[in-house]
C-alpha positions as CSV (number, residue, x, y, z in Angstrom):
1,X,14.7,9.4,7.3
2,X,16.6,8.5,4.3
3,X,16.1,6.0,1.5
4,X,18.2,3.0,2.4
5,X,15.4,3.1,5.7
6,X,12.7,4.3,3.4
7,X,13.4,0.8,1.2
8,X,13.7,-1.0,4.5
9,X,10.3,0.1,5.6
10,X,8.6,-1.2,1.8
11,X,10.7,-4.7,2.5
12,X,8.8,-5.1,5.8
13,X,5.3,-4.3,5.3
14,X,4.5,-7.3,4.2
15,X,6.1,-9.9,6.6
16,X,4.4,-7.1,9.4
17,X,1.1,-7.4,7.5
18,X,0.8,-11.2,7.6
19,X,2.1,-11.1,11.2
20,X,-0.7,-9.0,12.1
21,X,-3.6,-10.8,10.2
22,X,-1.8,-14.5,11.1
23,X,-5.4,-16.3,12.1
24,X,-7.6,-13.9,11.9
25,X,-11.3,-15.5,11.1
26,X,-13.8,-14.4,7.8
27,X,-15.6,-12.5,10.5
28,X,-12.7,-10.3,11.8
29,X,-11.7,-9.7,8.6
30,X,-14.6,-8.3,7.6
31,X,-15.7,-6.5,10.8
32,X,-16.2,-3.1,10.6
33,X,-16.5,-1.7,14.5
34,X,-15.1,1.5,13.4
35,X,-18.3,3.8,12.0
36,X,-16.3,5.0,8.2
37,X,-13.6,3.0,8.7
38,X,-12.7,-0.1,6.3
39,X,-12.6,-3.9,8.0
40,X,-9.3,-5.4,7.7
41,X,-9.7,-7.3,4.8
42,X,-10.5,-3.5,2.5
43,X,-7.4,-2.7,4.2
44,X,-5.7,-5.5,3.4
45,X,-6.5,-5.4,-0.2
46,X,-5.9,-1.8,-0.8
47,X,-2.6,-2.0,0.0
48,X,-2.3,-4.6,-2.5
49,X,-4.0,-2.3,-5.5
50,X,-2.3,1.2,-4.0
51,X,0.9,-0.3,-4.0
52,X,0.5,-1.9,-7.9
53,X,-0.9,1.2,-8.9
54,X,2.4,3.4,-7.3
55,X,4.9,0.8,-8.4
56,X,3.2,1.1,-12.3
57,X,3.5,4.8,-11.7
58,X,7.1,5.2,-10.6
59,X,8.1,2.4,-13.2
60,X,6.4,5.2,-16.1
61,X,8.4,8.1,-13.8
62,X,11.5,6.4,-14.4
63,X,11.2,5.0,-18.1
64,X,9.1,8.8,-19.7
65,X,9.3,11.9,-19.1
66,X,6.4,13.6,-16.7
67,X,4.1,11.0,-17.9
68,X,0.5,11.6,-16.1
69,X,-0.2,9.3,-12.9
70,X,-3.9,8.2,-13.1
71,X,-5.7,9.0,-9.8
72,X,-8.2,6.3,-8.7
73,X,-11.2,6.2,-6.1
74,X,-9.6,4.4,-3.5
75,X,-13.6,3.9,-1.6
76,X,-15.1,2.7,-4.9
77,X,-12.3,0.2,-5.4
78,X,-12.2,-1.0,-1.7
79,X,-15.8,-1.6,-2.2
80,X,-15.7,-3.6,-5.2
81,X,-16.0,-7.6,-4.3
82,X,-12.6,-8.3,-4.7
83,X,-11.7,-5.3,-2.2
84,X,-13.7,-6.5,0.5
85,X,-13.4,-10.3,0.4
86,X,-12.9,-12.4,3.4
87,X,-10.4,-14.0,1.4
88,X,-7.2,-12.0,1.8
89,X,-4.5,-14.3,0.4
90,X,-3.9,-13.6,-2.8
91,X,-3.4,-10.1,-1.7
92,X,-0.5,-11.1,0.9
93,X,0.5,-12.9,-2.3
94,X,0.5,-9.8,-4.4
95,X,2.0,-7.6,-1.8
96,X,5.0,-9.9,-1.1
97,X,6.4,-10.7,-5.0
98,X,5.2,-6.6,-5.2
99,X,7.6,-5.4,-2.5
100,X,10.4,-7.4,-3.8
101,X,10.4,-6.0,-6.8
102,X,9.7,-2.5,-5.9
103,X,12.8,-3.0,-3.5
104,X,15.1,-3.9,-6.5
105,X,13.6,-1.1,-8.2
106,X,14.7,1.3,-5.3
107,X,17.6,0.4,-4.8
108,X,18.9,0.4,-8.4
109,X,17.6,3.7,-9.2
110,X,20.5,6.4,-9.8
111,X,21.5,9.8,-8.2
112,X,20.0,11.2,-11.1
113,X,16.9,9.4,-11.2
114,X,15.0,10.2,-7.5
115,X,13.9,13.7,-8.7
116,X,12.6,12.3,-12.2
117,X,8.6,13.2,-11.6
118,X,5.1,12.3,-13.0
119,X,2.2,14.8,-13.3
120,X,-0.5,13.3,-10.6
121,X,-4.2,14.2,-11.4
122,X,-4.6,15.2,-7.9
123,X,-1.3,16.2,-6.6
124,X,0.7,17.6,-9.2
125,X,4.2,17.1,-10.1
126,X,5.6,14.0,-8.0
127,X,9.0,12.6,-8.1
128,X,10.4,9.1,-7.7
129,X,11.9,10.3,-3.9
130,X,8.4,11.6,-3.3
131,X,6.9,8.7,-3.7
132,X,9.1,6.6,-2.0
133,X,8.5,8.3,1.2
134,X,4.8,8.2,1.0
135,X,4.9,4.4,0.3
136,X,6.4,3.4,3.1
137,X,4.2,6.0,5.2
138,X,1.2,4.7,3.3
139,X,1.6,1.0,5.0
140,X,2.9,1.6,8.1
141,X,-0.5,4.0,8.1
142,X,-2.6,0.9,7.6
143,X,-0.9,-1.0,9.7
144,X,-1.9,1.4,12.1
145,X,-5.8,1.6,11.0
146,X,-5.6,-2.3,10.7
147,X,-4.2,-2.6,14.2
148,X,-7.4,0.3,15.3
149,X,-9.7,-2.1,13.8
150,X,-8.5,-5.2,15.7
151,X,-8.6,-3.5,19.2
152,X,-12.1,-2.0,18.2
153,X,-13.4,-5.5,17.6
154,X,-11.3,-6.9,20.4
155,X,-13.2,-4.4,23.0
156,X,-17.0,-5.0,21.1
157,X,-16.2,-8.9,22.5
């Protein structure tokens, strides 16, 4: 796939996220019918903090040279009350104003510039191309895992 679809994919996660959550109640949101899997809302809100925490890192990538890219625990975090709230909107919020900028930021970034990399605590040396193509894995992944959840709960009814 290439990067002008790659940067396609991070414009549409979020108008595809909200689509899929549109009218959810507190109670789907926060169903979790999937033994070790995280209720929509953790999935919802993750996406929010992955995706600050990658655009921070490829904004460093671009600006220093190898600078180190903090690993986090994702389950600690998605755990945390503002991870697992009901209340999902200011992460839609985040996301979208996110993804707009992180689309300006791809598509301004020069020849040059995609194999410009950051030393990850976890996975080593990882460049701006890199972690473009994860990124827009990464949510069409939990759109996936959100749309598991909803047909889980859908079929405990």
């Amino acid at each position: 796939m290439n990067k002008h679809e790659l940067i396609d994919k991070i414009r549409r996660l979020p108008d595809q996220l909200e689509e899929l959550v549109a009218g959810l109640t507190a109670a789907q949101l926060t169903a979790r019918p999937l033994a070790g899997e995280w209720s929509i809302a953790q999935n919802v809100h993750h996406l929010a903090d992955s995706h600050l925490n990658s655009y921070i890192r490829c904004k460093l990538t671009l600006t220093e040279h190898e600078p180190p890219l903090k690993p986090y625990d994702q389950n600690v975090w998605a755990g945390q009350p503002d991870g697992c709230s009901a209340d999902i909107t200011a992460s839609l919020a985040l996301l979208r104003g996110l993804h707009g900028r992180w689309v300006i930021f791809w598509g301004n970034l020069k020849d040059g510039d995609w194999d410009r990399a950051g030393i990850h605590g976890e996975r080593g040396r990882v460049t701006l191309a890199d972690q473009l193509r994860y990124y827009a894995a990464h949510g069409e992944g939990h759109l996936a895992q959100i749309q598991q959840v909803l047909d889980a709960d859908r079929d405990e009814r």
